[in-house]
N, C-alpha and C positions, 0 to 999 in steps of 0.2 A: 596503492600507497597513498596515504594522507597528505596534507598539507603540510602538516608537524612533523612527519617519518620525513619528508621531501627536506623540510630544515633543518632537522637533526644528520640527515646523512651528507648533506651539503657541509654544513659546518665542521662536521668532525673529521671530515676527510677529502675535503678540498679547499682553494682558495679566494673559493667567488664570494663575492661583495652582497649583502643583504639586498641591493638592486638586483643585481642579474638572477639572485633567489626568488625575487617577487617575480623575477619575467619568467623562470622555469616553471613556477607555480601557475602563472597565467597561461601558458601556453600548453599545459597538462589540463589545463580544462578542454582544449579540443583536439588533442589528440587520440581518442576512441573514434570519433568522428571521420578525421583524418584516415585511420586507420582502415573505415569500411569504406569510406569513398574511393582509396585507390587498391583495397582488397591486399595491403600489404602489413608486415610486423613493422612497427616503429620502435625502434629502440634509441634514446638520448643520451651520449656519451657526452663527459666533462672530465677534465685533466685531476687526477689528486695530487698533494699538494708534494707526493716524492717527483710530480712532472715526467714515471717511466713508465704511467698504469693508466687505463682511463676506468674512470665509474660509468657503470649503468644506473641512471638514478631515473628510468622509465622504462616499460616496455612494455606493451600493448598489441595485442591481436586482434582481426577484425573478426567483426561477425559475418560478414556477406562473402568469407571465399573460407576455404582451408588451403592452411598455411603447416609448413613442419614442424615446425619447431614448438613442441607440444610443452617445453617446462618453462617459466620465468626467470629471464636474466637479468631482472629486476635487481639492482645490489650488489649484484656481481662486479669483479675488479678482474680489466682484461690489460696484457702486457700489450705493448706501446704498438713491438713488432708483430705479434699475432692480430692487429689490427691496420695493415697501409692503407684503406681507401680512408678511413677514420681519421687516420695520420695525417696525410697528404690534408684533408678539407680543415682538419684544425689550423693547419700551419701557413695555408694559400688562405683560406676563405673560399675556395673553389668547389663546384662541383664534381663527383665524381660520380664514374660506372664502372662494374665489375662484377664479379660473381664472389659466390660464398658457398662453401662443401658445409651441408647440412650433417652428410654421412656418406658413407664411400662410397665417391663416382659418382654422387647426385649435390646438383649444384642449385643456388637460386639466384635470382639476378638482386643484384643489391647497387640501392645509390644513397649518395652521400648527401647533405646540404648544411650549410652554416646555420647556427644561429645566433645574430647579430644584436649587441644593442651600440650605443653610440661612441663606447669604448673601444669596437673591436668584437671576436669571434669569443662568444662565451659557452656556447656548447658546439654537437653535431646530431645532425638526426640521421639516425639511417632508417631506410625503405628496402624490406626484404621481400619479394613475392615473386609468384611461379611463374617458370619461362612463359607460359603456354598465354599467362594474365597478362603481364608487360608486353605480349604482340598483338593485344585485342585491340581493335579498330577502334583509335578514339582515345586511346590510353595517356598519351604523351599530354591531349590535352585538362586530363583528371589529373596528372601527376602536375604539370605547372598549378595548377587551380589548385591544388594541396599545397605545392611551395609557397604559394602567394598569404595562405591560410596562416602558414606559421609565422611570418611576417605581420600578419593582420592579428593573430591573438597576442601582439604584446598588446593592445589596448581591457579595458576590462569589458569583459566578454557576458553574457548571459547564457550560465549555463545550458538551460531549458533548450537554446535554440540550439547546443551543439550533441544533441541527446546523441548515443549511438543508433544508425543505422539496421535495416534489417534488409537478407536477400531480395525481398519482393518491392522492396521502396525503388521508385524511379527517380532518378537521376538526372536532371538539363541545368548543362551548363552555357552559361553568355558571355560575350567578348562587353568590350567597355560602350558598345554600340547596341546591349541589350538583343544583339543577333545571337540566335541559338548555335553552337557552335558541337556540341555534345548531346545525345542522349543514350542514354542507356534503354538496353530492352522493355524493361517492365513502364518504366517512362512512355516510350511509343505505343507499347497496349495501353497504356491507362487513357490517352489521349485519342487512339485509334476508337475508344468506345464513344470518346465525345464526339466524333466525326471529324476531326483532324488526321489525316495522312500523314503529309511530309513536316517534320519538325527543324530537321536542318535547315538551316538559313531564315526562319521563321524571327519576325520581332517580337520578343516578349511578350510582347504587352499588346498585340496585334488582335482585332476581332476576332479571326480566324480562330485564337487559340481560348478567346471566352467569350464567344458570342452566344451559348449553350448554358453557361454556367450564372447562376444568380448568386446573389448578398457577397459578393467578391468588394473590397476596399484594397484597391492597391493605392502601398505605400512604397515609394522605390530607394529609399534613404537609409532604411534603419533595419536592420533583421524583423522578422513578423511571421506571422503565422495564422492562416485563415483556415475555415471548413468549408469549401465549395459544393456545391450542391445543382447537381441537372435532373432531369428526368430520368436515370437509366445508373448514374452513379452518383455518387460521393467521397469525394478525397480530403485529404490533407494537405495544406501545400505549405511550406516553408521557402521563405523568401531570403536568402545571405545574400547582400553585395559586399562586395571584399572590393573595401577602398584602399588606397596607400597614399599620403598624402592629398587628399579627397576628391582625389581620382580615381576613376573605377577601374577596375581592372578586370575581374570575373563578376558574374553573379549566379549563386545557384542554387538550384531550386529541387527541394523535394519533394516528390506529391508520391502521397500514402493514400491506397484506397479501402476505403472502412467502410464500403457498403453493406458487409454483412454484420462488421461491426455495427452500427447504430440501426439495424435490423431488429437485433438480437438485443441491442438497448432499449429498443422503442417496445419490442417484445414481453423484456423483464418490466419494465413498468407499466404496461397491461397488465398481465400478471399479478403486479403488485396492488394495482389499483382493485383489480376483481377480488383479491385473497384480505386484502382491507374493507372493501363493501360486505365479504361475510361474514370477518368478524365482526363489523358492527351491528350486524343483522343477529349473531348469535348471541350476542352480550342485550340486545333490545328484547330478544325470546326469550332469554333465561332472567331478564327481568320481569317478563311477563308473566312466567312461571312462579318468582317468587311473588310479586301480588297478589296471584291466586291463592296460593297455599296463604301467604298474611291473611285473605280473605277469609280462608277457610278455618283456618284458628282462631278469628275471633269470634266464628259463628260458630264454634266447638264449646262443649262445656265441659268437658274432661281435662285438666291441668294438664294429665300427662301427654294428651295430644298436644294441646298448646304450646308446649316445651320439646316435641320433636317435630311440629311444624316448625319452630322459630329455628332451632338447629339446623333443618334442611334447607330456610330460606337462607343461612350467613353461608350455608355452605355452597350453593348457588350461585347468591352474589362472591362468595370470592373465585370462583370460577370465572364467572362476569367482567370479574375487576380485569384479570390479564387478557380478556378476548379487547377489554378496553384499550387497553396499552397498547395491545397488536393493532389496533382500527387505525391509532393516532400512528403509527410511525411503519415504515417500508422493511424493515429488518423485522425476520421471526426471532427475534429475539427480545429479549426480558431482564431488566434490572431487578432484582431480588429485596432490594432494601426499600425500593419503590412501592413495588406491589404490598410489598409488608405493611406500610405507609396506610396505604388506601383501605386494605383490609382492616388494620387496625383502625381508623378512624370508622368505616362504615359498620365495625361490633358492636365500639364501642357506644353510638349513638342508638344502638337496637337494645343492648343490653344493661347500659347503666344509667342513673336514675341523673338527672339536669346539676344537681348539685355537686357530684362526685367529681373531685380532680383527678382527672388521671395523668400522672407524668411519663413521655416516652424518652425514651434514649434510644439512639442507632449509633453506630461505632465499627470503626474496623473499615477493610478495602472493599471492593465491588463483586458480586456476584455473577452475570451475565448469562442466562440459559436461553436452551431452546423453547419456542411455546409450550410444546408438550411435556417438557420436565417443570415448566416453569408453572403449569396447571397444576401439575402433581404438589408440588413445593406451596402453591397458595392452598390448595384442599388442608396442608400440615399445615401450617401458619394458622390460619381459621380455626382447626381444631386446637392445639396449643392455646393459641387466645382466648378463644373459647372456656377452654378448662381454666385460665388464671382467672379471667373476670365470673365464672361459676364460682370458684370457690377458693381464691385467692384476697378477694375482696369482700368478704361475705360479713354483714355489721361494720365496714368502716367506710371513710368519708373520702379515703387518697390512697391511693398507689402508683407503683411505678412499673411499669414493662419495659424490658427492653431487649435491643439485637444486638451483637455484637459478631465478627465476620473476621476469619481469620482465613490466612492463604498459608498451605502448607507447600513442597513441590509438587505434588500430584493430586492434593484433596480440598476439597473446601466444608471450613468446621464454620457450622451458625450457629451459636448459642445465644436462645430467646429463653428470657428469664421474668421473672416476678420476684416482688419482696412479701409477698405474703407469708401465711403461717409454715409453710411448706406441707412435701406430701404427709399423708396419714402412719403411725408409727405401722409398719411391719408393712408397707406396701411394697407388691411384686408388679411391674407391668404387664408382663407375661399371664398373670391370673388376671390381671382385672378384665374386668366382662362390659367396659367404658367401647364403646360404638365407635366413637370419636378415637380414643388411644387404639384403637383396633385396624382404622383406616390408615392414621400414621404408621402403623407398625408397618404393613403392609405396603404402601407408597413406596417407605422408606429402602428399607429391605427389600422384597421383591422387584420394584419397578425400575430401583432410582443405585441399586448396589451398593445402599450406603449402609449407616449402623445409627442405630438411634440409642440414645441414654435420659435417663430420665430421673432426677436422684437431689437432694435437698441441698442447698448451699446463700443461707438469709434468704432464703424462700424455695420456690420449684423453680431447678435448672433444668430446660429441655436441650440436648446437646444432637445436632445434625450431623452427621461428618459423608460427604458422598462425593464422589470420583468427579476429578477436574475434566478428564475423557468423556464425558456424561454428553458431551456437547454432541458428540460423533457418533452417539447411537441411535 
C-alpha cells in the first residue's frame, strides 16, 4: 500500500489526526524489515470511527521464515470482539500474548504492542509467527529489538537502510553497552570464516571481530553501511543503533556476504573490458579495409569500379560506425537515432560536393537494439542514404533527410525520408536489380522479421516497421 492509499483509508474511515497519519506512514517504512528480523506477519490495527471494528491498514510478511497466512488482510475491517488480544492492548496500552487459529486445530503464537505518540495509543501491531520460531534460542531478545524499532521509526527514517531482509543475511544484535547479546546462524558462519568463534558477549567494536578486515570506518551514531573486505570474504555490514531518547538501547547489525557477488562483478567487467577492446579493434580493421578499397578506386580507371568500391567502402564504414558505439560504452546495446547520426554525417562528407546544404531532421521516441540487429539496421540506414543522396539530390544545391520514430505496442516503425523528386513513375521494389534495395529487402525481412515499404510522399519515403521482441533473439 502507498503513502496516499495509507491516507485515504485512514481518512475515510477512521478518526486519527493528520499527526498520527504521518507517524503510521513513518513507521510503514520499516516494517518489512521488522517483519524478517523476527520472522513474523505484522499486521496494524486502528479503531474506525463506528469505534465496534478495527482497520487493518498494514500487513506484511516476511521474507526469512514461512508464515500461514498466504492472502493480505490489508483493508480488511475486523469486529471488536473477534479481536480480544487487539482489544485489551488498545484500551491498556499493554502488552499482550496469545495464540491465533489460522485453521482448524492449528494455532500461531501472536503478540500484541501499542503504538504510541504523545497523545495516547494510536494504533496496535500484532506479531503473528510459528510456535516452533517464538522457542528459537535468542528470540525474546529479536522480538524486544523489534519493539524498540517501532518506537524508534517515528523519527524520519532512511528508507535504504531498512531494505527487507533475506534468509541467508546474519543477524547481531547489542545491548546499550555495544555487547553482543544475539546472533543468528548465518551471522556465526559469516564471522567463523573471518576467524572469530565465540560472538556472544563479544564488544562490538572489539579487534577480535575486525582485526581481518580492511577499509572499515566505523561510525557508531547514525545508521551506515560499509563493504568490508578480507582475504577469504566480503560482506555487507549495516550498522542500526536504535536510540530512545539518545540513549542506546539495541544496535543491530547486518552483515550480507557478496563474495560471489562482486566475483561475478569483477568477472562481467573483465568481460566487458575484453568485448570492448574487440570492438575497437574491429571498427580499426574495417577502417583499414576501407582505405584500401579508397586506394584501390582511385588507382582504377573504370567509373563503374569507382562507384562500387565507394559503395562497399560507406557500407563498411557504417558497419564500423556501431562496432564504435559498442567500444565507447559496456552495454551491447545501440541507440538507433545515434548511429543514424554518424552514418549520415560520414556519407554525407564521401558523397556530396563542400557546397551543398544538407538539412537533417530526427524526431519521434528512441530505438535501443542489440549489436547484432543494430548492424543489420546501420547496413539499411547506409543503403537508404545512399540511394537519397544518388539520386534524390542529383543537379540541386539543398536537401533535407530525415528520421522519424514511432512506438507502436509491440513494433517499432522508422520512417527515413527525402524531399527530393521521388521514386521513378512505375517503380516496383521487388523488380528492381538495385544491390543496395536487395540487401535491405533482405536485412529487413529475413533477418530482422520486419516489413519494408518503399513508396513516394514530397519525395522517397522508406518506411521500417520490425518487432519490439527483436531484442530477445
Amino acid at each position: 500500500m502507498t503513502d496516499n492509499n495509507l491516507l485515504e483509508l485512514c481518512r475515510t474511515n477512521t478518526n486519527l489526526t493528520a499527526m498520527q497519519i504521518n507517524l503510521l506512514q513513518r513507521i510503514k517504512i520499516t516494517l518489512p524489515f521488522i517483519a524478517d528480523l523476527v520472522m513474523a506477519n505484522i499486521g496494524v490495527y486502528v479503531p474506525t470511527k463506528q469505534q465496534n471494528e478495527f482497520l487493518i491498514i498494514d500487513y506484511i510478511k516476511p521474507h526469512t521464515a514461512y508464515t500461514p497466512f498466504q492472502h493480505s488482510e490489508m483493508g480488511r475491517l475486523r469486529k471488536i470482539q473477534e479481536e480480544p488480544l487487539i482489544k485489551y492492548t488498545m484500551e491498556t496500552g499493554k502488552s499482550m500474548s496469545g495464540k491465533r487459529e489460522w485453521s482448524w486445530g492449528k494455532f500461531v503464537e501472536m503478540h500484541t504492542e501499542a503504538i504510541l505518540d504523545s497523545l495516547g495509543i494510536v494504533a496496535v501491531a500484532s506479531f503473528e509467527m510459528q510456535p516452533d520460531v517464538a522457542k528459537t534460542e535468542g528470540y525474546s531478545c529479536l522480538y524486544r529489538t523489534a519493539c524498540s524499532l517501532l518506537t524508534y521509526s517515528h523519527k524520519n527514517l532512511d528508507a535504504y537502510m531498512f531494505r527487507p531482509l533475506t534468509s541467508s543475511d546474519g543477524i547481531i544484535i547489542s545491548d546499550k553497552n555495544n555487547r553482543i547479546v544475539f546472533a543468528n546462524t548465518a551471522a556465526v558462519r559469516i564471522y567463523n570464516i573471518l576467524g572469530v568463534i565465540n560472538l556472544i558477549g563479544c564488544h562490538l567494536f572489539d579487534q577480535q571481530l575486525s582485526r581481518r578486515i580492511t577499509k572499515e570506518t566505523i561510525t557508531s551514531d547514525k545508521p551506515y553501511e560499509r563493504e568490508l573486505t578480507s582475504d577469504s570474504i566480503t560482506i555487507v555490514r549495516r550498522d542500526i543503533p536504535i536510540k530512545i531518547g539518545g540513549n542506546l538501547l539495541y544496535r543491530i547489525i547486518i552483515v550480507s556476504d557478496v563474495t560471489e557477488v562482486r566475483k561475478k562483478d569483477k568477472e562481467i567487467l573483465i568481460k566487458s573490458a575484453v568485448i570492448q577492446e574487440i570492438h575497437h579493434r574491429v571498427k580499426n580493421n574495417l577502417q583499414t579495409i576501407a582505405s584500401l578499397l579508397r586506394l584501390q578506386a582511385r588507382r582504377s580507371q573504370s567509373p563503374e569500379v569507382k562507384a562500387a568500391l565507394k559503395e562497399s567502402v560507406n557500407r563498411i564504414l557504417s558497419i564500423s560506425v556501431v562496432h564504435e558505439f559498442l567500444s565507447q560504452q559496456q552495454d551491447e546495446i545501440i541507440d538507433v537515432t545515434k548511429v543514424t547520426k554518424n552514418i549520415l554525417n560520414l556519407i554525407s562528407q564521401n558523397m556530396l560536393p563542400p557546397e551543398f546544404k544538407l538539412t537533417t531532421k530526427f524526431s519521434g521516441g528512441t530505438v535501443i537494439l542489440p549489436s547484432q540487429q543494430a548492424s543489420n539496421l546501420a547496413l539499411i540506414v547506409n543503403e537508404l542514404i545512399l540511394n537519397s543522396l544518388e539520386h534524390a539530390f542529383e543537379n540541386a544545391h539543398e536537401g533535407t533527410i530525415g528520421l522519424a520514430i514511432t512506438k507502436t505496442q509491440d513494433k517499432y516503425v522508422l520512417d527515413l525520408y527525402d524531399d527530393g523528386p521521388g521514386l521513378p513513375e512505375g517503380f516496383e521494389k521487388r523488380r528492381s536489380h538495385s544491390l543496395g534495395l536487395q540487401i535491405v529487402r533482405t536485412l529487413i525481412e529475413d533477418d530482422m522479421n520486419g516489413k519494408f515499404e518503399l513508396y513516394n510522399n514530397n519525395g522517397t519515403h522508406a518506411r521500417i516497421t520490425i518487432p519490439q521482441n527483436i531484442r530477445g533473439e
